[in-house]
C-alpha positions as CSV (number, residue, x, y, z in Angstrom):
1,X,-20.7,16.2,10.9
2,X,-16.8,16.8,11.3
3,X,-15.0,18.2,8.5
4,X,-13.0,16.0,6.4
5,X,-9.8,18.2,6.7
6,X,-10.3,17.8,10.8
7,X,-10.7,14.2,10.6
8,X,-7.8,12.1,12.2
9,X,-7.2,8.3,10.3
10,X,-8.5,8.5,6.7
11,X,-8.1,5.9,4.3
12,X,-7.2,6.4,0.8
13,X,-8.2,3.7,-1.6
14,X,-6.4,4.4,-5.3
15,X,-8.8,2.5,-7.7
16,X,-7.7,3.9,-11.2
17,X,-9.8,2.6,-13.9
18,X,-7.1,1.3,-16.3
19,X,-5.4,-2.7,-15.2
20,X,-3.3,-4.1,-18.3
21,X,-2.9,-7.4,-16.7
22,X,-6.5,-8.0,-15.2
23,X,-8.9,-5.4,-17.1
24,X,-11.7,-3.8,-14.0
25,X,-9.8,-5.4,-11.5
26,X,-10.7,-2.8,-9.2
27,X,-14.9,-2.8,-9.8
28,X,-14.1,-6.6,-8.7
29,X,-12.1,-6.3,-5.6
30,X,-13.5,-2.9,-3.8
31,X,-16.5,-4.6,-2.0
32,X,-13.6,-6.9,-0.2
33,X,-11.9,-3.9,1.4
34,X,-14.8,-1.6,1.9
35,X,-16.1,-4.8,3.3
36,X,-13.0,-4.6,6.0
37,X,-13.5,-0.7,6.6
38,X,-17.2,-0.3,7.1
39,X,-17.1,-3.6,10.0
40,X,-14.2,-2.2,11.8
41,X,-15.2,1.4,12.0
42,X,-12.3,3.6,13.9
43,X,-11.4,4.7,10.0
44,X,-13.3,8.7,10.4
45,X,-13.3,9.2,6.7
46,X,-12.4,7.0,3.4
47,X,-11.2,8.5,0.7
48,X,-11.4,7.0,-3.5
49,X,-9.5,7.9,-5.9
50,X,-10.4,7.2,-8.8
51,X,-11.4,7.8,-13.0
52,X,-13.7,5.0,-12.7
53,X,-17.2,5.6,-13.4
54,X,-18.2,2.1,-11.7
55,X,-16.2,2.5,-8.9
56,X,-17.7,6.1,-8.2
57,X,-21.2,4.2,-7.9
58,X,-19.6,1.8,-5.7
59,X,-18.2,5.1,-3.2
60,X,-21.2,6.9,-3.1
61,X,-23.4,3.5,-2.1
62,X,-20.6,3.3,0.9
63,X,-20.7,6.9,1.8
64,X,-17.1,7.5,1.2
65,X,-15.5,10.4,-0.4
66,X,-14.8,10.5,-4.4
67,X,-11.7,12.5,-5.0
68,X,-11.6,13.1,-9.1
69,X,-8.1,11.6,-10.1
70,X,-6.9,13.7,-12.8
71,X,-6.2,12.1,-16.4
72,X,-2.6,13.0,-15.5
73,X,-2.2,10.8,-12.0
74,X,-4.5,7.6,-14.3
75,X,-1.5,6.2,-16.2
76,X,0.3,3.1,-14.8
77,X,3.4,4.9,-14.7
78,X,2.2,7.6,-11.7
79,X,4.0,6.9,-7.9
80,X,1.5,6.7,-5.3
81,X,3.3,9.9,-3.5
82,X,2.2,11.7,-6.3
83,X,-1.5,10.3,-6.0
84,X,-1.5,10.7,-2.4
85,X,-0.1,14.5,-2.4
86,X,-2.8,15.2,-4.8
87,X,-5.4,13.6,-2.8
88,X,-4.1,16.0,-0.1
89,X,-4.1,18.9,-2.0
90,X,-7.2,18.8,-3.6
91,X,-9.0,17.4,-0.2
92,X,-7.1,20.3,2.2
93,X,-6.0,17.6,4.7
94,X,-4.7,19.1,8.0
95,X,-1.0,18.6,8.6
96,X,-1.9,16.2,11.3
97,X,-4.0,13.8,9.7
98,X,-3.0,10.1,9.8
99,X,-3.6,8.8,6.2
100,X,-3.7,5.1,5.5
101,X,-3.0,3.3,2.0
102,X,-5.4,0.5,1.4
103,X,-4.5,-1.0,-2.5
104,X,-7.8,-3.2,-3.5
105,X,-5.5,-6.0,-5.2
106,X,-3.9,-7.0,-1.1
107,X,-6.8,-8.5,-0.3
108,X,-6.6,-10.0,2.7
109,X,-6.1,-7.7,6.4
110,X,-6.3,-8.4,9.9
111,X,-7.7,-6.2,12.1
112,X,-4.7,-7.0,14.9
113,X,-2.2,-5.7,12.5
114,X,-4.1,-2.0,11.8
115,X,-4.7,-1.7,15.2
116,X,-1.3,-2.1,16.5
117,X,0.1,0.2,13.6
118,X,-2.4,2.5,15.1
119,X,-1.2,2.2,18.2
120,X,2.7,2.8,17.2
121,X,1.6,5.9,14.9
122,X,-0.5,7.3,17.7
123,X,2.0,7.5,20.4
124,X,4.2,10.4,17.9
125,X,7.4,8.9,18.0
126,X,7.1,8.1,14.3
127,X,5.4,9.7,11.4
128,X,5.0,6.8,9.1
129,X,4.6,3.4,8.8
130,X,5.0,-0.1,6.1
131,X,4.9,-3.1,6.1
132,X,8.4,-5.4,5.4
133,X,9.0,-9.0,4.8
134,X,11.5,-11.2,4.1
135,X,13.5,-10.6,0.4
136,X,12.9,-13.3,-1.8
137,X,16.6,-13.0,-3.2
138,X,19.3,-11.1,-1.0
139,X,20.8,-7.9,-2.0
140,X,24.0,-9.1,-1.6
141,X,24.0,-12.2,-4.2
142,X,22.5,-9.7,-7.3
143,X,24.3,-8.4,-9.7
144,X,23.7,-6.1,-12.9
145,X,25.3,-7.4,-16.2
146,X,26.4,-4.5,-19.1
147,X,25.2,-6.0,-22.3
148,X,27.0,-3.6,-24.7
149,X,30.8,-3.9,-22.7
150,X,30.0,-7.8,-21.3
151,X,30.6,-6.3,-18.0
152,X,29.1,-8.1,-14.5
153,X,28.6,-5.8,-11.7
154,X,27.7,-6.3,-8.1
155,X,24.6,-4.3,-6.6
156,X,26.3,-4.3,-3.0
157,X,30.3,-5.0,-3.3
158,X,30.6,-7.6,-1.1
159,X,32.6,-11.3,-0.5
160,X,30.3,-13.1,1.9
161,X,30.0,-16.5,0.3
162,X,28.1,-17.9,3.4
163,X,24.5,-17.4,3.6
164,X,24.5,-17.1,8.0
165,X,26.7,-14.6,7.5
166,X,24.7,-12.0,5.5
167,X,22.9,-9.5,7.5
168,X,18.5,-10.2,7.0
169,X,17.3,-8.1,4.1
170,X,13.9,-7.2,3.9
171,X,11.5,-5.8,0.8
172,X,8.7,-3.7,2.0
173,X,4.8,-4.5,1.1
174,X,1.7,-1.9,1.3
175,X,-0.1,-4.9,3.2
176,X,0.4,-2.1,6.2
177,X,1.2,1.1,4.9
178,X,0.1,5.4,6.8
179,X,1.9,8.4,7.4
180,X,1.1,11.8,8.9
181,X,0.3,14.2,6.0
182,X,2.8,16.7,7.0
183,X,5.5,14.0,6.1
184,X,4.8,13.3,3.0
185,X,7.2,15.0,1.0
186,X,10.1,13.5,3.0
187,X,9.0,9.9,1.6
188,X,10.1,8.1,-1.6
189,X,7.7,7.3,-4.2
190,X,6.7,4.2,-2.1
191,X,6.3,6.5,0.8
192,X,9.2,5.1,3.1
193,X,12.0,6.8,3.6
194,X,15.1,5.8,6.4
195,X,12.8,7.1,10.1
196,X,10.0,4.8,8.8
197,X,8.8,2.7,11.1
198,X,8.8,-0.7,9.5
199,X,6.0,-3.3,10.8
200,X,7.6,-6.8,10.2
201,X,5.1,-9.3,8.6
202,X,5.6,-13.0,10.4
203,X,5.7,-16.3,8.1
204,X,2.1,-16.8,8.8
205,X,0.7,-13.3,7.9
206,X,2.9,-13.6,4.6
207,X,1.7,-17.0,3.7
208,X,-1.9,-15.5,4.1
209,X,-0.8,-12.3,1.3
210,X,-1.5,-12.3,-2.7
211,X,-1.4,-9.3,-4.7
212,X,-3.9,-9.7,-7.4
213,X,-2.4,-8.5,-10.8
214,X,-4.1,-11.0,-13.1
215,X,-7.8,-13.2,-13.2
216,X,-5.4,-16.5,-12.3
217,X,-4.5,-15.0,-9.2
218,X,-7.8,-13.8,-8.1
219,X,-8.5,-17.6,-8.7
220,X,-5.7,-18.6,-6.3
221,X,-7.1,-15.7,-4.1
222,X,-10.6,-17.4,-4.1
223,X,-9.2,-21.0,-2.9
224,X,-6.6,-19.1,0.0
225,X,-9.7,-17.4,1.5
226,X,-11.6,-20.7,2.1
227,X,-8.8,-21.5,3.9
228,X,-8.0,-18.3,6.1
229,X,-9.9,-18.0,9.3
């Protein structure tokens, strides 16, 4: 059996234990994407990490690897960089190793998508990848407002009052989201930085996409699927 630190695309799945806004969320969703991993299986290793006792059962049972998350990396307020460097450190992933960020509340994947960001991250030309989609509000009509001095403040200084005119703005999404280890600490917290290579989500793709924070949108989640072919 190969090594994990010689394996090549290895999936990291962060299931922390604690979820404010849906309580176990993540004992409820991680049958879903294991479900997605284990059918389509070019993925050499998976990782978990996780504090969850329940979700540890749940690894094992698939074969994957449990990496211990610390008590440190389990609060709501840790970056994923800092989960994923851990998860490197701890594991003694090779510099070369493709690692891919699947978060249990995005539900939904298709297998076209991860096989062409496969293809794009194979080739060398770019060391990491995300998902983008349209902004919901541009950057450009935002503005901060300075309670204590009553003072309005534009994000981006600009005058464009006509909405053709304002270059497309995008938001990224971890619907699509792996970088070579060695590049890791040249990403943000989100792990993108400026040489990312961003994989642009079409209308229908997005339509398809809920992030599940709370029990009423695993509801809505429920009557999407039914719908999705």
């Amino acid at each position: 059996m190969i090594e994990i630190n010689k394996k090549r695309h290895v999936v990291v799945i962060p299931a922390r234990r604690g979820s404010k806004g849906f309580p176990f969320k993540n004992r409820l969703l991680f049958d879903e994407t294991a479900d997605f991993i284990d059918r389509h299986g070019w993925f050499d290793q998976v990782i978990v990490s996780t504090d969850d006792e329940i979700v540890e059962e749940k690894t094992m049972a698939r074969g994957y690897v449990i990496h211990a998350r610390p008590q440190e990396l389990s609060g709501d307020a840790v970056s994923i960089k800092r989960v994923m460097q851990s998860v490197i450190h701890d594991l003694k992933l090779s510099k070369d190793t493709i690692m891919w960020l699947f978060y249990l509340s995005i539900v939904y994947k298709n297998i076209s998508d991860f096989l062409k960001a496969k293809q794009i991250i194979e080739e060398g030309k770019v060391l990491s990848i995300c998902g983008f989609v349209p902004a919901k509000s541009h950057p450009f009509t935002c503005w901060s407002y300075d309670q204590r001095n009553g003072i309005l403040k534009q994000y981006i200084n600009n005058d464009i009052y006509r909405r053709q005119d304002r270059p497309r703005a995008w938001t990224y999404h971890h619907y699509i989201s792996c970088f070579k280890t060695a590049e890791i600490e040249h990403l943000n917290s989100e792990l993108i930085n400026n040489k990312t290579y961003p994989f642009f989500l079409q209308k229908q793709r997005i339509d398809q996409l809920l992030e599940i924070d709370t029990p009423e949108e695993y509801e809505q989640w429920k009557s999407l699927a039914q719908k999705i072919v």
